[in-house]
C-alpha positions as CSV (number, residue, x, y, z in Angstrom):
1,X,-13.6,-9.5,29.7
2,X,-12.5,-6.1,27.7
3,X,-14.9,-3.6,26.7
4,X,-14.1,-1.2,23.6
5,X,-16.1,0.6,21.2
6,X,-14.3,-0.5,17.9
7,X,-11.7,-3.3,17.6
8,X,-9.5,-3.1,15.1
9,X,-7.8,-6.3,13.3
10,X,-4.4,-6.0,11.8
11,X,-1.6,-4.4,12.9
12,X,0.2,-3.1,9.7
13,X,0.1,0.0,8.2
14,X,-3.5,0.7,7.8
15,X,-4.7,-0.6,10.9
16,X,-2.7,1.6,12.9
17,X,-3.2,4.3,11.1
18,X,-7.0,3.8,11.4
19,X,-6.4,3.2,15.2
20,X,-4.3,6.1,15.6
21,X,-7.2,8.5,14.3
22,X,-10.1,6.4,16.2
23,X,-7.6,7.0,19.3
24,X,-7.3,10.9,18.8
25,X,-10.6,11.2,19.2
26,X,-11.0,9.5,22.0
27,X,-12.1,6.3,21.1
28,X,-12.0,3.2,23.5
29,X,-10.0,0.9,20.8
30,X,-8.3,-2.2,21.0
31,X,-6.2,-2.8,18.2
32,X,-5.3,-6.1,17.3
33,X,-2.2,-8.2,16.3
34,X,-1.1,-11.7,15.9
35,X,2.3,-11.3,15.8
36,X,4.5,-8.0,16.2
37,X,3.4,-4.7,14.6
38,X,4.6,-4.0,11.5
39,X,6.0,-7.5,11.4
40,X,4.0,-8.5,8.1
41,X,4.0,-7.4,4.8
42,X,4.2,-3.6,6.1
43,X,7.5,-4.4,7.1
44,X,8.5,-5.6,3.7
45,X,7.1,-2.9,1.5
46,X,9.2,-1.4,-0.8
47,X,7.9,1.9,0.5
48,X,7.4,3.5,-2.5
49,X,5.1,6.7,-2.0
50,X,3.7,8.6,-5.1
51,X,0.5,9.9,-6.5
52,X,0.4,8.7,-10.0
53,X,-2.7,7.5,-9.9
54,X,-5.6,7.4,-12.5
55,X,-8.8,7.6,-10.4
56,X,-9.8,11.0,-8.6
57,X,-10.2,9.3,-4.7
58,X,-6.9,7.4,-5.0
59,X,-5.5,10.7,-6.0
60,X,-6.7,12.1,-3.2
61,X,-6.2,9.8,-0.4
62,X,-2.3,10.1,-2.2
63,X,-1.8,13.3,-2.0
64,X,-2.6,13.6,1.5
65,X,-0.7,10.5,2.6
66,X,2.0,12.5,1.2
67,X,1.7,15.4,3.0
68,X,1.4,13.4,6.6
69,X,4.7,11.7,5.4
70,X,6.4,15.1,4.9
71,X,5.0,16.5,8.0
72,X,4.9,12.8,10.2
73,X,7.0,13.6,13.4
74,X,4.3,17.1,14.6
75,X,1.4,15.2,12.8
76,X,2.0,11.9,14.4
77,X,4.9,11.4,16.2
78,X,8.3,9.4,15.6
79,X,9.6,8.8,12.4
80,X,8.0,7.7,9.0
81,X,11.8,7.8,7.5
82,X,10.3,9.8,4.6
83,X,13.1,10.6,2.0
84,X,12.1,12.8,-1.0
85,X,13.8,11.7,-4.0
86,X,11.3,12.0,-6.6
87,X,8.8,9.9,-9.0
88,X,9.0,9.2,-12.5
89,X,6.7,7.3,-14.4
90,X,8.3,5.9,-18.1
91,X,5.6,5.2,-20.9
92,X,6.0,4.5,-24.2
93,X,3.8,5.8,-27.3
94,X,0.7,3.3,-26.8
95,X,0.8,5.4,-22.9
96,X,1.4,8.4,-23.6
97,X,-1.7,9.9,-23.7
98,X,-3.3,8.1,-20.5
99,X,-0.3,9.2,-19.4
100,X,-0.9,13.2,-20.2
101,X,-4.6,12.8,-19.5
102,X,-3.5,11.4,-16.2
103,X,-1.2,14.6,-15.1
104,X,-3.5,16.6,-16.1
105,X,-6.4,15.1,-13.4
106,X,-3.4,15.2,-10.8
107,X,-2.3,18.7,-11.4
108,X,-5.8,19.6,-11.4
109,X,-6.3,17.9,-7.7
110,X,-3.1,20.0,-6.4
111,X,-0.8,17.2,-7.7
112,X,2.9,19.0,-8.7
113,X,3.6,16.7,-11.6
114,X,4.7,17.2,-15.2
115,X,5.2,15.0,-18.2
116,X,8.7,14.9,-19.8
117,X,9.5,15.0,-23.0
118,X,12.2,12.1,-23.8
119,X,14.7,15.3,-24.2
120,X,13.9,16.9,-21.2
121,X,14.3,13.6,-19.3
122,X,17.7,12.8,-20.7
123,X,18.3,16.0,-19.2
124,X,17.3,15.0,-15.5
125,X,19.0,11.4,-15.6
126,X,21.4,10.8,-18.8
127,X,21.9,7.2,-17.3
128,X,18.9,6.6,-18.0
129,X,18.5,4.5,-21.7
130,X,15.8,6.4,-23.5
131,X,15.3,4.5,-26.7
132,X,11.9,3.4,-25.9
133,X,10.4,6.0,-24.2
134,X,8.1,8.5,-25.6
135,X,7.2,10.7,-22.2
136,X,7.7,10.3,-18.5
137,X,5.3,11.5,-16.2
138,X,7.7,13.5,-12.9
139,X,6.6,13.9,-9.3
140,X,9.2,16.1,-7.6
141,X,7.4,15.5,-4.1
142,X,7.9,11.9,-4.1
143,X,9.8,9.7,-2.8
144,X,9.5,6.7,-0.1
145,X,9.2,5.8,3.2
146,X,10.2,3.2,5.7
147,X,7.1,0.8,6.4
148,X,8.2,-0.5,9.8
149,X,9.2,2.4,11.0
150,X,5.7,4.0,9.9
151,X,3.5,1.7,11.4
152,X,5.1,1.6,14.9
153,X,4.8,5.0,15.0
154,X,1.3,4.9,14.6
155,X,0.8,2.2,17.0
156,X,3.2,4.4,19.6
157,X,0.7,7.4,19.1
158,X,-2.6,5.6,19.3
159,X,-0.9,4.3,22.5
160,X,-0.7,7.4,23.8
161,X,-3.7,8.6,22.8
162,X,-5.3,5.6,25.2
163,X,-5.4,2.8,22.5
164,X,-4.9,-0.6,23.4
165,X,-2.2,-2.1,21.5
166,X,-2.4,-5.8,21.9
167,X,0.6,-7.3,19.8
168,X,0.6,-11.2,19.6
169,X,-2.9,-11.7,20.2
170,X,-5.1,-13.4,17.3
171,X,-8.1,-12.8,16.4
172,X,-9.8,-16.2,15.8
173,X,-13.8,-15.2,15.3
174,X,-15.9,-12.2,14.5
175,X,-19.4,-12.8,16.4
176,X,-22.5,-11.0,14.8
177,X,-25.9,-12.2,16.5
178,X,-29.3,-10.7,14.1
179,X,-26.7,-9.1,11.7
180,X,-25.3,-7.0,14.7
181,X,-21.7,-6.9,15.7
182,X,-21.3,-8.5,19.0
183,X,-17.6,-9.4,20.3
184,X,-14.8,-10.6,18.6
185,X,-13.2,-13.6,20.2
186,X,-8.9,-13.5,20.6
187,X,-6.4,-16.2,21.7
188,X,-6.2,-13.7,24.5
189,X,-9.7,-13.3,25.6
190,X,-12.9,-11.9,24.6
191,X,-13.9,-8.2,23.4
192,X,-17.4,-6.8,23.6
193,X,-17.3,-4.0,20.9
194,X,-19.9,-2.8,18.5
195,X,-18.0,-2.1,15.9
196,X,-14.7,-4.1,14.0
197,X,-12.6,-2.8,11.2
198,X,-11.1,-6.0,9.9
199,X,-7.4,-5.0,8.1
200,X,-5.9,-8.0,8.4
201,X,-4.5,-7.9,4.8
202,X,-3.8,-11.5,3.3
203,X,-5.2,-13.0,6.5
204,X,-8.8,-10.8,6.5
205,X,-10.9,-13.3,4.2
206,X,-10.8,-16.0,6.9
207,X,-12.4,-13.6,9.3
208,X,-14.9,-12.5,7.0
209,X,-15.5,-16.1,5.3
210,X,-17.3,-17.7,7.9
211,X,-19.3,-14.2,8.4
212,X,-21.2,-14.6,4.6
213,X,-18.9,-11.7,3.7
214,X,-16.8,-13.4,0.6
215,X,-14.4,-10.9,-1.1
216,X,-12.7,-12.3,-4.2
217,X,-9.0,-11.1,-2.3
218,X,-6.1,-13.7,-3.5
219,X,-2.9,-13.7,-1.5
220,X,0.2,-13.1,-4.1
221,X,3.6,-14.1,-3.3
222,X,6.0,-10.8,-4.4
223,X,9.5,-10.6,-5.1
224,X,12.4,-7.6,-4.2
225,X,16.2,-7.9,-5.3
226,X,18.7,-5.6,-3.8
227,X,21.2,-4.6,-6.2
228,X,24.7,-2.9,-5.4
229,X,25.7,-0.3,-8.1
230,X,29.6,0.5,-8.6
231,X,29.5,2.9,-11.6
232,X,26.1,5.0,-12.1
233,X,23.6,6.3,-9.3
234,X,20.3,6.1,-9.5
235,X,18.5,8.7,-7.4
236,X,14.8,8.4,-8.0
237,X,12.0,6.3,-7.9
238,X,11.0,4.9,-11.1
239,X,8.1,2.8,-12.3
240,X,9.2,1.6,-16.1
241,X,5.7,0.4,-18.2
242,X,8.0,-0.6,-20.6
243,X,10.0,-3.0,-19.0
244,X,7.5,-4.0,-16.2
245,X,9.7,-3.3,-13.2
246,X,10.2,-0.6,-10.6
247,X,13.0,0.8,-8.6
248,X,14.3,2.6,-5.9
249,X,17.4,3.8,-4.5
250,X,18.3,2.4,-1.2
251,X,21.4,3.2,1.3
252,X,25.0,2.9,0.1
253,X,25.0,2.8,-3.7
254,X,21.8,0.1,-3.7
255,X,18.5,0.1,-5.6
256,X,15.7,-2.2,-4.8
257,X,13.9,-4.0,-7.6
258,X,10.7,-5.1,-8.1
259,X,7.8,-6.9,-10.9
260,X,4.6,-4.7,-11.6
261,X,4.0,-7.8,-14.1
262,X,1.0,-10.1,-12.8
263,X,3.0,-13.1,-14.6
264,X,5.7,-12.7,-12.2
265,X,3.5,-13.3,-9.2
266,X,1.9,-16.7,-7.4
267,X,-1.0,-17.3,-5.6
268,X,-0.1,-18.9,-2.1
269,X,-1.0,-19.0,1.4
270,X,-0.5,-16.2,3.6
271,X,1.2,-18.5,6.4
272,X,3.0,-20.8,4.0
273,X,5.8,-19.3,1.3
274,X,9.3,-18.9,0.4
275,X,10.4,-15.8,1.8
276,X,14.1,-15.7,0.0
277,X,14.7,-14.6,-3.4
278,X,14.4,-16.6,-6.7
279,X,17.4,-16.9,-8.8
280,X,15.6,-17.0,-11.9
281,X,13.6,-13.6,-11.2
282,X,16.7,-12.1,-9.9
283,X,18.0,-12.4,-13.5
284,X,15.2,-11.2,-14.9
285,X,14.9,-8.2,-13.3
286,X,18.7,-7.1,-13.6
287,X,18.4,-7.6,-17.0
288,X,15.6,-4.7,-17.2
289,X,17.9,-2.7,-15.2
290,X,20.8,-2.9,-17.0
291,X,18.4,-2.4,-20.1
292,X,17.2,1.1,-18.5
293,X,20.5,1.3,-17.4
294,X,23.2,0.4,-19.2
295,X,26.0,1.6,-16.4
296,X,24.4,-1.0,-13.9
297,X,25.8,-3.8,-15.7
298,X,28.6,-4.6,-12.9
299,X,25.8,-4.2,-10.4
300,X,25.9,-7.0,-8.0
301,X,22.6,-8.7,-6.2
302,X,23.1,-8.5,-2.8
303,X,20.0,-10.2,-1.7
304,X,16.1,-9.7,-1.7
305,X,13.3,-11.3,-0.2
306,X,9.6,-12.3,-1.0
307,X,6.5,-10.8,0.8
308,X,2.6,-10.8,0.0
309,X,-0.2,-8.6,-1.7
310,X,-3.6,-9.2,-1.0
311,X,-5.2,-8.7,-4.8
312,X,-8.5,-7.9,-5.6
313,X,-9.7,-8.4,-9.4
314,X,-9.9,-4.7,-10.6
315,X,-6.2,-4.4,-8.0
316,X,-8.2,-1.6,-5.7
317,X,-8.9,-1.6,-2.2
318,X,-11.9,-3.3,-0.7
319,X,-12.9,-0.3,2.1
320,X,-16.4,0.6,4.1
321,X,-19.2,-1.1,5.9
322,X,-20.0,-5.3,5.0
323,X,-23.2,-5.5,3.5
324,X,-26.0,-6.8,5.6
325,X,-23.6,-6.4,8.8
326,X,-24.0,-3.6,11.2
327,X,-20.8,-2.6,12.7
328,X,-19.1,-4.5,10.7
329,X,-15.9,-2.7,8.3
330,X,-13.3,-3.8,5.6
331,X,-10.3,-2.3,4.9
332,X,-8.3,-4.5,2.9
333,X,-7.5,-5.9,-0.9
334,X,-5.1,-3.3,-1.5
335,X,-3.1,-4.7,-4.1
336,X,0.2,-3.2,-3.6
337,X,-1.0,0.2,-2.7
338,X,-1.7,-0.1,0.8
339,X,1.2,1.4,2.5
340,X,1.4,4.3,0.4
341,X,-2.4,5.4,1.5
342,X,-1.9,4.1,4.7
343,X,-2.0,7.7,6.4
344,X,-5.3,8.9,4.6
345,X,-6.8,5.2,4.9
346,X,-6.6,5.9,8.2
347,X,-8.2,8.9,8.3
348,X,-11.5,8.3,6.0
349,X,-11.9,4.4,7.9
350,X,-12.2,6.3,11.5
351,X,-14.7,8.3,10.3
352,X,-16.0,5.9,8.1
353,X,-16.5,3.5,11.3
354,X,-17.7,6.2,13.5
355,X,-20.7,7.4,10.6
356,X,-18.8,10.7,10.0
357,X,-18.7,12.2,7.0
358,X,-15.8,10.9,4.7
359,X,-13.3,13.4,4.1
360,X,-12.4,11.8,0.6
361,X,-14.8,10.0,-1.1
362,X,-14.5,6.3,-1.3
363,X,-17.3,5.0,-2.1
364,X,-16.2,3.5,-5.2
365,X,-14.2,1.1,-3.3
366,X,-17.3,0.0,-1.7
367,X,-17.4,-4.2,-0.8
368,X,-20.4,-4.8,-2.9
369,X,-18.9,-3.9,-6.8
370,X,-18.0,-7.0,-7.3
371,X,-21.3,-8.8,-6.8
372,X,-22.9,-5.5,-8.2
373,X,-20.1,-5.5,-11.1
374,X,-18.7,-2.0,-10.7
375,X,-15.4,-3.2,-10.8
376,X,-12.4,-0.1,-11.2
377,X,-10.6,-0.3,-14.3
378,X,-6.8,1.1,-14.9
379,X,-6.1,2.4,-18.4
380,X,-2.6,1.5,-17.4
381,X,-1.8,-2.8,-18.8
382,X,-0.5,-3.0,-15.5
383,X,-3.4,-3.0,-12.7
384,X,-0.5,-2.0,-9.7
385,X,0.1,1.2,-11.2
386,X,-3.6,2.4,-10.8
């Protein structure tokens, strides 16, 4: 029978981040995985890591997940894969001010951003079609990361900080006796701890169901097509409001592509879906490339693949202490913003579980809005962008 003084459940990006930090100070973790680390929808992220956001904490926790992923190998170890390209953020004239008011709270958190004027961004990419656009909102920092490659690293670093790394073991129950946290019991055995951070992503709600802790989290069903280029080069990341779709570059003359439209996604089970690539959204989202940029019309879809969000209501994390549970922590809901955050996440939930003072405030993320209706609401149409 294993000992530990916080178990942690879910091994994708944020709970080994989280485990890495509870590990560096010396915490007696064990963190939990049913299958391989990084092998779930970490693995699958697009990797997209900007700090666009619209709310001051998510700004926050962006801006220093950024500066982890720039600085990864001497504050971590291994490889995040980080690659600065860039961010740019299209809007159109019903945006543009949201947009404005939004770089303005970024710049004023440290942020280095700047909005474009439609000349000044023909300027930076004249493959870009512009018709449509009234300003662009440009994070030089930017870029993306490598979501396999981030969360192994973690889990190699808690390791050596004396974490338990447990890959392939399932956590099946969460036992509380008189609202206390008692032992969570595994496929591989049983853990005494006193305290359990469940980030188990799409699969958390069953852990917390049986518990009384109900969080309105949905499991969506995602789509990403990889598209070759032959005659223009796309070098940034770029979320388009206008279109609905994102992209970014990708080895040897590809871009991946992907919906920040809610129509374009299905509610599923986490352990049941298609994991290929629809034809029919395929075509749909070339045809918004090729719109943004006309020179990507011989482009050539090379492939793609379907993964998960877990989705809250207001599309915002669900993070601190379960109500009426001691010892009991959520990390999870995150929408499509997860990985990007994952380094700070991991940060603020160790000393979140440990009853340290949070370095960034997130409070407002708290598991009780939505019964207390305190939902977070994006000026943005789409709730992805934050």
């Amino acid at each position: 029978m294993t000992t530990a003084d916080v178990v942690v459940i879910g091994g994708g990006c944020t709970g080994t981040s989280t485990a890495f930090q509870l590990g560096r100070r010396g915490v007696r973790c064990v963190l939990l995985e049913k299958g391989q680390v990084g092998g779930g929808p970490t693995g699958r992220s697009s990797g997209i890591i900007r700090m666009h956001y619209s709310l001051e904490p998510l700004i926050r926790l962006a801006r220093r997940s950024l500066e982890i992923f720039q600085h990864f190998a001497d504050m971590v170890g291994g490889t995040a894969d980080f690659r600065t390209t860039g961010f740019l953020l299209l809007a159109g004239a019903a945006d543009r001010a949201h947009l404005e008011a939004n770089a303005r709270l970024q710049s004023s958190l440290g942020v280095r951003t700047s909005v474009l004027s439609p000349r000044a961004l023909a300027d930076l990419d004249p493959a870009m079609n512009l018709d449509d656009v009234a300003a662009a909102a440009y994070e030089p920092d930017s870029g993306y990361a490598d979501g396999y490659a981030t969360s192994t690293a973690f889990a190699a670093a808690a390791r050596r900080h004396g974490v338990e790394v447990t890959p392939g073991a399932t956590a099946t129950r969460i036992v509380v006796e008189r609202g206390v946290v008692q032992r969570v019991e595994t496929s591989a055995g049983m853990i005494h701890a006193p305290r359990v951070l469940v980030a188990a992503g799409p699969w958390s709600s069953p852990l917390l169901d049986p518990l009384r802790v109900h969080l309105p989290i949905r499991t969506m069903r995602i789509q990403v097509a990889l598209v070759h280029l032959r005659a223009v080069a796309i070098e940034r990341v770029c979320g388009d409001l206008l279109k609905g779709f994102y992209l970014r570059p990708d080895v040897g003359g590809q871009v991946l592509l992907g919906s920040i439209e809610e129509t374009d996604e299905e509610e599923v089970s986490a352990d049941r879906f298609d994991e290929g690539l629809d034809f029919d959204f395929a075509e749909r989202i070339v045809r918004k490339l090729v719109w943004r940029y006309p020179g990507s019309r011989d482009g050539e879809v090379r492939g793609g693949f379907a993964s998960l969000y877990d989705v809250t209501p207001d599309w915002q994390p669900v993070l601190g202490p379960a109500d009426g549970i001691d010892g009991l922590f959520v990390a999870a809901g995150f929408s499509g913003h997860g990985f990007k955050l994952s380094p700070a996440i991991g940060e603020v939930m160790a000393q979140t579980v440990l009853g340290e003072r949070s370095s960034i405030d997130i409070g407002v993320f708290r598991p009780s809005r939505f019964a207390d209706g305190a939902l977070i609401h994006s000026p943005y149409e789409y709730g992805i962008i934050g």
